[in-house]
mmCIF file as gemmi writes it, N, C-alpha and C atoms, coordinates in Angstrom:
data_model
loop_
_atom_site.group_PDB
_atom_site.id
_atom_site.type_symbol
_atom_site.label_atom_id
_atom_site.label_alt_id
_atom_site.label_comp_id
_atom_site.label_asym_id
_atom_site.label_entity_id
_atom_site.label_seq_id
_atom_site.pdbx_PDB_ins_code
_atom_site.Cartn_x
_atom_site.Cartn_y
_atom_site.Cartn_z
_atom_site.occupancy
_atom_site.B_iso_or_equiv
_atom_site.pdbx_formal_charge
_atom_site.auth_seq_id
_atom_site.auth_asym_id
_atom_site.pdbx_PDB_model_num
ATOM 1 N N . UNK Axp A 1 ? 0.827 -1.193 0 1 0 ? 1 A 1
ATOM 2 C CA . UNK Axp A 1 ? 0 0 0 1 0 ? 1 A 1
ATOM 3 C C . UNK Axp A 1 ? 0.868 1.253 0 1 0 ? 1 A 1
ATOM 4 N N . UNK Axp A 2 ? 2.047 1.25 0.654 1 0 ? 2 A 1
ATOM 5 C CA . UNK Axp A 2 ? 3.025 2.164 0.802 1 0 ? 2 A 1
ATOM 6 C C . UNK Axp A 2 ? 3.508 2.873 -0.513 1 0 ? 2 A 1
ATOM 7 N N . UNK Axp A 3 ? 3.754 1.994 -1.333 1 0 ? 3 A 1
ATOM 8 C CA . UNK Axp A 3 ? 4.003 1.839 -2.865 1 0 ? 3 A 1
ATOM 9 C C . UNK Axp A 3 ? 3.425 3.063 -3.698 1 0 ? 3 A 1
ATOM 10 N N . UNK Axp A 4 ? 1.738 1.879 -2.972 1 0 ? 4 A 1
ATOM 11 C CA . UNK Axp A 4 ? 1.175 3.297 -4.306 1 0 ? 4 A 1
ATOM 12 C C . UNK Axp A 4 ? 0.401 4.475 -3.989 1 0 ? 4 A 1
ATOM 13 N N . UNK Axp A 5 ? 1.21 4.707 -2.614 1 0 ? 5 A 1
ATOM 14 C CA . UNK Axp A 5 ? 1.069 5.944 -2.078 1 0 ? 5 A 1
ATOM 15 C C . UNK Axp A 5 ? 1.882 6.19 -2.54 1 0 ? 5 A 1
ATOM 16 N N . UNK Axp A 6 ? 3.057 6.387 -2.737 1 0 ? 6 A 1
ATOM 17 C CA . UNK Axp A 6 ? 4.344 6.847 -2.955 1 0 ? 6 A 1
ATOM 18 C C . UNK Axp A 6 ? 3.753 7.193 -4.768 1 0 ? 6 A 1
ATOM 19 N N . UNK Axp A 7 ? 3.398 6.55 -5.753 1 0 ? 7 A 1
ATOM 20 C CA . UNK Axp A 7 ? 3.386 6.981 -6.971 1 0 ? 7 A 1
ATOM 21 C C . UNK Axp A 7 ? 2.229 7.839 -7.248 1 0 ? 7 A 1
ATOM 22 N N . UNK Axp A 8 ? 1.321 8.136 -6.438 1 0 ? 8 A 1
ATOM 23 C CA . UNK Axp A 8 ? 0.223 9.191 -6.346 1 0 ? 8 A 1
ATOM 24 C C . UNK Axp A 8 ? 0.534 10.472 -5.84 1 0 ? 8 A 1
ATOM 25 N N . UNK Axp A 9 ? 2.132 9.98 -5.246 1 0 ? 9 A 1
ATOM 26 C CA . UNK Axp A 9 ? 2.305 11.547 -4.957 1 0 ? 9 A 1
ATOM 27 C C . UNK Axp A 9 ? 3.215 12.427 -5.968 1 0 ? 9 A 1
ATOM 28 N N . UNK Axp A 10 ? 3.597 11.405 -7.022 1 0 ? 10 A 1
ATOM 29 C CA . UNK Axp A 10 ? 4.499 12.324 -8.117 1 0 ? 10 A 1
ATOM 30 C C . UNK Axp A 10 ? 2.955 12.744 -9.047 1 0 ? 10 A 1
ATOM 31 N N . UNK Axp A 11 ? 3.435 14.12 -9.116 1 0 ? 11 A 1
ATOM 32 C CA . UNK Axp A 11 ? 2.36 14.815 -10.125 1 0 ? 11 A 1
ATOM 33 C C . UNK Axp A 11 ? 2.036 14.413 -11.404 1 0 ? 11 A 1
ATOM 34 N N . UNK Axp A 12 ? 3.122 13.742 -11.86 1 0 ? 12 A 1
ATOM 35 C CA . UNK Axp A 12 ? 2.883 13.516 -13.647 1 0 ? 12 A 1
ATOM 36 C C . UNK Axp A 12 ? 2.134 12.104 -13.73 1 0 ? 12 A 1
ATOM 37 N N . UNK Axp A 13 ? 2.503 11.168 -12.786 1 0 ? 13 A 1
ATOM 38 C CA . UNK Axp A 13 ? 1.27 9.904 -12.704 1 0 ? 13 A 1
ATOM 39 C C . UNK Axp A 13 ? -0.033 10.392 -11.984 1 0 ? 13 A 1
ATOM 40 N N . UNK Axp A 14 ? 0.421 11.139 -11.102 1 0 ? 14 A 1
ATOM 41 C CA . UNK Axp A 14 ? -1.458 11.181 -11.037 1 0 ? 14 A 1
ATOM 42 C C . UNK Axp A 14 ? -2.174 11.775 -12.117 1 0 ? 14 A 1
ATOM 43 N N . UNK Axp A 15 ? -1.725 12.862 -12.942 1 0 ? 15 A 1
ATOM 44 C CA . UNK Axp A 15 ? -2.592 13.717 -14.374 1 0 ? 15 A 1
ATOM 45 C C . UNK Axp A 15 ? -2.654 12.433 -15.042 1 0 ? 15 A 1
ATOM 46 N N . UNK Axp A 16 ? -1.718 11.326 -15.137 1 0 ? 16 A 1
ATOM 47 C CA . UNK Axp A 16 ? -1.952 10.772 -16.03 1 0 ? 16 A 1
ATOM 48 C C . UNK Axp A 16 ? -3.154 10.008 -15.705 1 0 ? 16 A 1
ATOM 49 N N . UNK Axp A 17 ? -2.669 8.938 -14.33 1 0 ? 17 A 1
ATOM 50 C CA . UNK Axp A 17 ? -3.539 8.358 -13.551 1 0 ? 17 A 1
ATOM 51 C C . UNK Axp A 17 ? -5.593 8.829 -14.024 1 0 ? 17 A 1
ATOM 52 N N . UNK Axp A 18 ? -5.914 10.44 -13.5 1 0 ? 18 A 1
ATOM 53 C CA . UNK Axp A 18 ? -7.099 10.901 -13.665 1 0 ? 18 A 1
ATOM 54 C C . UNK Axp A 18 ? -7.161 11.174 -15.419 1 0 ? 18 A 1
ATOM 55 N N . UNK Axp A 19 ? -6.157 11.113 -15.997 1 0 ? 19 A 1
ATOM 56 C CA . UNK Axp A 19 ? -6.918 11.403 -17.55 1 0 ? 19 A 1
ATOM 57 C C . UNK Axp A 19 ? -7.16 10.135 -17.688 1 0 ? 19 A 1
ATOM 58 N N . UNK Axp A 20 ? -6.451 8.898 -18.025 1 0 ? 20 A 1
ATOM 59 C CA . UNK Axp A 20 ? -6.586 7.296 -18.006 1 0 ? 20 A 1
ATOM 60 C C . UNK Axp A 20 ? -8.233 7.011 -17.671 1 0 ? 20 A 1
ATOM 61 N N . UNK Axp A 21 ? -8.266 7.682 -16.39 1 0 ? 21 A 1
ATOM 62 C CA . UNK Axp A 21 ? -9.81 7.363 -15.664 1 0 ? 21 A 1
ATOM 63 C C . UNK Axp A 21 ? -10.95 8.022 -16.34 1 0 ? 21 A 1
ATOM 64 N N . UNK Axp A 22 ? -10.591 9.577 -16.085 1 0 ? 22 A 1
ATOM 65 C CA . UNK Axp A 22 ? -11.571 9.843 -16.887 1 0 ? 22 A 1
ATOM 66 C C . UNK Axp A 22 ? -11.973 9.601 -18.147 1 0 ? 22 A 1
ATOM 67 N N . UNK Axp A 23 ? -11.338 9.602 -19.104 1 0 ? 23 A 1
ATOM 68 C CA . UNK Axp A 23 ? -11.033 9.136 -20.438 1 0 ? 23 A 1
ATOM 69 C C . UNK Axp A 23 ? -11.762 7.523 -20.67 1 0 ? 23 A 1
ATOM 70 N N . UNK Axp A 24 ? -11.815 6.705 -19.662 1 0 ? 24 A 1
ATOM 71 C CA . UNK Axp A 24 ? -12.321 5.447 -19.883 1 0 ? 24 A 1
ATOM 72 C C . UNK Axp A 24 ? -13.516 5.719 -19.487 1 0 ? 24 A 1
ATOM 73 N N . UNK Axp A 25 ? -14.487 6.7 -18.814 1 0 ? 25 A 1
ATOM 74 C CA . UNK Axp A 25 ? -15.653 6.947 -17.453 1 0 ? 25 A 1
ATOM 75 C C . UNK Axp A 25 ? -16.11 7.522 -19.119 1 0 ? 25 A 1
ATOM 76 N N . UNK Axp A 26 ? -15.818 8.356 -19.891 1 0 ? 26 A 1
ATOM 77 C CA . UNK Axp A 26 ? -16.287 8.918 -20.556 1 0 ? 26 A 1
ATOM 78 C C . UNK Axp A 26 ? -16.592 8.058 -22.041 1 0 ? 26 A 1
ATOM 79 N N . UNK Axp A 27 ? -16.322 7.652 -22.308 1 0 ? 27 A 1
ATOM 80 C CA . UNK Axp A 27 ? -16.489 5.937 -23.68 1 0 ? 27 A 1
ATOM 81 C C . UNK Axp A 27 ? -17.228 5.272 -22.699 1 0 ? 27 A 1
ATOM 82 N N . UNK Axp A 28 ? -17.543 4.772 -21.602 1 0 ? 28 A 1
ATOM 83 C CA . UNK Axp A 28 ? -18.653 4.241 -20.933 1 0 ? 28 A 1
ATOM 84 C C . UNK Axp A 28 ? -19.871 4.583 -20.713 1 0 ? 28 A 1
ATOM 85 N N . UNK Axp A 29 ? -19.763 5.687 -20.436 1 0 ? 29 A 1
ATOM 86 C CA . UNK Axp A 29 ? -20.927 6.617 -20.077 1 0 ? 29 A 1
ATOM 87 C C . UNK Axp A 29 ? -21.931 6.909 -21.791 1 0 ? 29 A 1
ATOM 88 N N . UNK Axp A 30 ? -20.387 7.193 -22.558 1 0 ? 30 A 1
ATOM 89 C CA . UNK Axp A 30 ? -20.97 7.673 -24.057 1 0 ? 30 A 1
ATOM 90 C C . UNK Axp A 30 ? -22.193 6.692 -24.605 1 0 ? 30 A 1
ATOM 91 N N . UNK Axp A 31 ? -21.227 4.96 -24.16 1 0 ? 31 A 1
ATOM 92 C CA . UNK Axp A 31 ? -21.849 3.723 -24.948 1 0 ? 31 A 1
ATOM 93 C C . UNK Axp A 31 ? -22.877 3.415 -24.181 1 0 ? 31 A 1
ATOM 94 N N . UNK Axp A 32 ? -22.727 3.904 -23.463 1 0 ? 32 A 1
ATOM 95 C CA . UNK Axp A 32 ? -24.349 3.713 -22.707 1 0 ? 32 A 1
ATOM 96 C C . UNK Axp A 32 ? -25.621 4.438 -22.989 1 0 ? 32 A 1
ATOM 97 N N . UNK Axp A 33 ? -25.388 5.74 -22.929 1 0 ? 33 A 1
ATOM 98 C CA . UNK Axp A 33 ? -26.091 6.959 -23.55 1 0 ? 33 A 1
ATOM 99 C C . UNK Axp A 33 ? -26.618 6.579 -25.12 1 0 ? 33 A 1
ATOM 100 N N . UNK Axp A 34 ? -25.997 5.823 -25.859 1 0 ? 34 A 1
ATOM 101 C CA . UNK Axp A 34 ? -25.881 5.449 -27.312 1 0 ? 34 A 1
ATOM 102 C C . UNK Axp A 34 ? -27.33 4.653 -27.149 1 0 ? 34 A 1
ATOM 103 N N . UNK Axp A 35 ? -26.876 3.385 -26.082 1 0 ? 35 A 1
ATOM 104 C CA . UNK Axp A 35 ? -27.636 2.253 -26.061 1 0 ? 35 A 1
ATOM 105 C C . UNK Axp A 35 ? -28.911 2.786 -25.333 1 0 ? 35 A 1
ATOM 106 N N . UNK Axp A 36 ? -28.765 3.632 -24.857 1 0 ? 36 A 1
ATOM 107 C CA . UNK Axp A 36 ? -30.483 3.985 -24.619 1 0 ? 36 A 1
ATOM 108 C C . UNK Axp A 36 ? -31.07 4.718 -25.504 1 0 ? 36 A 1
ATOM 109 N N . UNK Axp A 37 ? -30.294 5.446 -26.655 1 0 ? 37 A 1
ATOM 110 C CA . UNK Axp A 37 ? -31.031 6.2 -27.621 1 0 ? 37 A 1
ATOM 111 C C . UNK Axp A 37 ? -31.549 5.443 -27.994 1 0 ? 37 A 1
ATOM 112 N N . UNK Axp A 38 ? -30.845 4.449 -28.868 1 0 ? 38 A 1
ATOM 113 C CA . UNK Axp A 38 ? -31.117 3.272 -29.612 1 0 ? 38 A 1
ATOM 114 C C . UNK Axp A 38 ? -32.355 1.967 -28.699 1 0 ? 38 A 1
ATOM 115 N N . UNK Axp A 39 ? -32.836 1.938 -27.446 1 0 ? 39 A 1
ATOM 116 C CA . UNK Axp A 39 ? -33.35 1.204 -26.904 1 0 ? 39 A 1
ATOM 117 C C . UNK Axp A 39 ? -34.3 2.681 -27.075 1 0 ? 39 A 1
ATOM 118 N N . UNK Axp A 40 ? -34.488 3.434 -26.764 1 0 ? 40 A 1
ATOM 119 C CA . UNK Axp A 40 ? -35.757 4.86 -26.85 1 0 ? 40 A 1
ATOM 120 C C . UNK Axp A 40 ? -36.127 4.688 -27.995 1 0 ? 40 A 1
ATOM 121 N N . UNK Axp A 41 ? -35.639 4.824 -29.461 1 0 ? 41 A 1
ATOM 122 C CA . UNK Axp A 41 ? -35.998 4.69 -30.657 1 0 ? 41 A 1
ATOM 123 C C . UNK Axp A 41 ? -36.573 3.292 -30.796 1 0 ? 41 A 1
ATOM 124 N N . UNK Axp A 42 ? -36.076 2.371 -30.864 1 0 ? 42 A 1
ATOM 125 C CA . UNK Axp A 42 ? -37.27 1.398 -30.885 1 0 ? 42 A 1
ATOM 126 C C . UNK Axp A 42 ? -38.333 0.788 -30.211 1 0 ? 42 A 1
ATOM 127 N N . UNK Axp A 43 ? -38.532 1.359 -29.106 1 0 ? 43 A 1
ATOM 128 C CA . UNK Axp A 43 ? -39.873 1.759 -28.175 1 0 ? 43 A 1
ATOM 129 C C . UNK Axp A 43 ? -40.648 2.369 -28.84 1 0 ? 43 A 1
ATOM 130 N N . UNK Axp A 44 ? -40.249 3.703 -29.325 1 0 ? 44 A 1
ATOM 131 C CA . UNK Axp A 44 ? -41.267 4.54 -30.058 1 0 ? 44 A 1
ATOM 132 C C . UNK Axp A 44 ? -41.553 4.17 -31.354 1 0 ? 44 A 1
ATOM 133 N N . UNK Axp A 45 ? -40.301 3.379 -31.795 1 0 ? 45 A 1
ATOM 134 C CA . UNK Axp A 45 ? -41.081 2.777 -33.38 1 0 ? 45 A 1
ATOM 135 C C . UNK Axp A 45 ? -42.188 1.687 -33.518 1 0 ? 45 A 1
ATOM 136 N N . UNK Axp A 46 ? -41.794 0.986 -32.444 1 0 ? 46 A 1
ATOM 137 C CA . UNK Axp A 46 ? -42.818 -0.347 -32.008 1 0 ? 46 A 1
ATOM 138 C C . UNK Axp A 46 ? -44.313 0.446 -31.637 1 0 ? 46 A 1
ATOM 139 N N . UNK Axp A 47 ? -44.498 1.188 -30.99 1 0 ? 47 A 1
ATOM 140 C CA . UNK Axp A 47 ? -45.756 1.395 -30.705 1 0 ? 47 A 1
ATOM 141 C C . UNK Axp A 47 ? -46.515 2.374 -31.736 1 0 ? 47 A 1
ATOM 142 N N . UNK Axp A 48 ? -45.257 3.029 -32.42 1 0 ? 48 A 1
ATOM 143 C CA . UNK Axp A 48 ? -45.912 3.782 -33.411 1 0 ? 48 A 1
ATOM 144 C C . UNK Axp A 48 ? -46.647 3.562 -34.674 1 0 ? 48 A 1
ATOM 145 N N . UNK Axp A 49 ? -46.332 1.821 -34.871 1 0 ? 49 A 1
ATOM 146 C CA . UNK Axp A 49 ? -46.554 1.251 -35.909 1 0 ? 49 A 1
ATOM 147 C C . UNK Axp A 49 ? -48.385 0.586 -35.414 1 0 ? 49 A 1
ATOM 148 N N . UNK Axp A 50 ? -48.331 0.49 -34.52 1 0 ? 50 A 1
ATOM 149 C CA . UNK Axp A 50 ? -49.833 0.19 -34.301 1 0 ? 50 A 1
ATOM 150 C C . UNK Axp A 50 ? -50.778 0.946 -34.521 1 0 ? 50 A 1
């Protein structure tokens, strides 16, 4: 644990550390957002056809 205290405290791994993170939080979030458009749109096409 000591360890990776020690590499959270140099500045250039942690920017990297939080872009890495965010950067992956954000393609997750995106493909998700996608998959509910796409699950919203064919809700409304299904019932619209009746």
């Amino acid at each position: 644990m000591n360890k990776m205290a020690s590499v959270f405290r140099e500045k250039n791994f942690t920017k990297l550390f939080l872009a890495a993170f965010t950067s992956q939080m954000g393609g997750t979030i995106g493909l998700l957002r996608l998959c509910f458009i796409c699950l919203t749109a064919t809700q409304i096409s299904r019932y619209m056809r009746r």
